[in-house]
C-alpha positions, 0 to 999 in steps of 0.5 A: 532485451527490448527496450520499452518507451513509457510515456513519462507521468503527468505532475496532476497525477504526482499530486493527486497521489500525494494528496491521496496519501495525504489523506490516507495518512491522517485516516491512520491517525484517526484510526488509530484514536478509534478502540477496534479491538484487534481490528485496529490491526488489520485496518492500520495494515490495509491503509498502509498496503494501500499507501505502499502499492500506491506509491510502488505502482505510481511514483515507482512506475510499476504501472508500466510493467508487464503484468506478471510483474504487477501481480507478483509484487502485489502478492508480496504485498499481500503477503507480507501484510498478512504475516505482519498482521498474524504476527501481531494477532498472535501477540494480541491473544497471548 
């Protein structure tokens, strides 16, 4: 097995996703302040799968994975959002 030498991360990228979550995190809140319907699902799910890929892809290194490694955990993502969301949706419009 080949080992791989990753250029280690600048700290201005540590902080630029912090702050990006930051933000992201009161986006939430105010969303979640905001009547949708059953959209205030969906978009409290798309934040936080953008919140968890970036902290999967940024503060886990998955950045400096091979690609088939990136696209299956961004499909796990995707699915587990997906199936969260069903589930709530389903819920909803009992």
């Amino acid at each position: 097995m080949s080992e791989h030498k990753h250029e280690p991360v600048p700290y201005r990228t540590f902080i630029l996703i912090w702050v990006v979550l930051l933000v992201l995190t009161v986006v939430t809140v105010v969303v979640s302040r905001i009547q949708l319907g059953a959209l205030n699902i969906w978009v409290a799910l798309t934040i936080a799968s953008v919140k968890s890929s970036l902290v999967v892809f940024i503060f886990m290194h998955l950045r400096q994975e091979s690609r088939l490694f990136k696209l299956g955990i961004l499909t796990l993502l995707i699915i587990v959002a997906t199936f969260i969301g069903l589930t709530f949706t389903d819920i909803l419009y009992r």
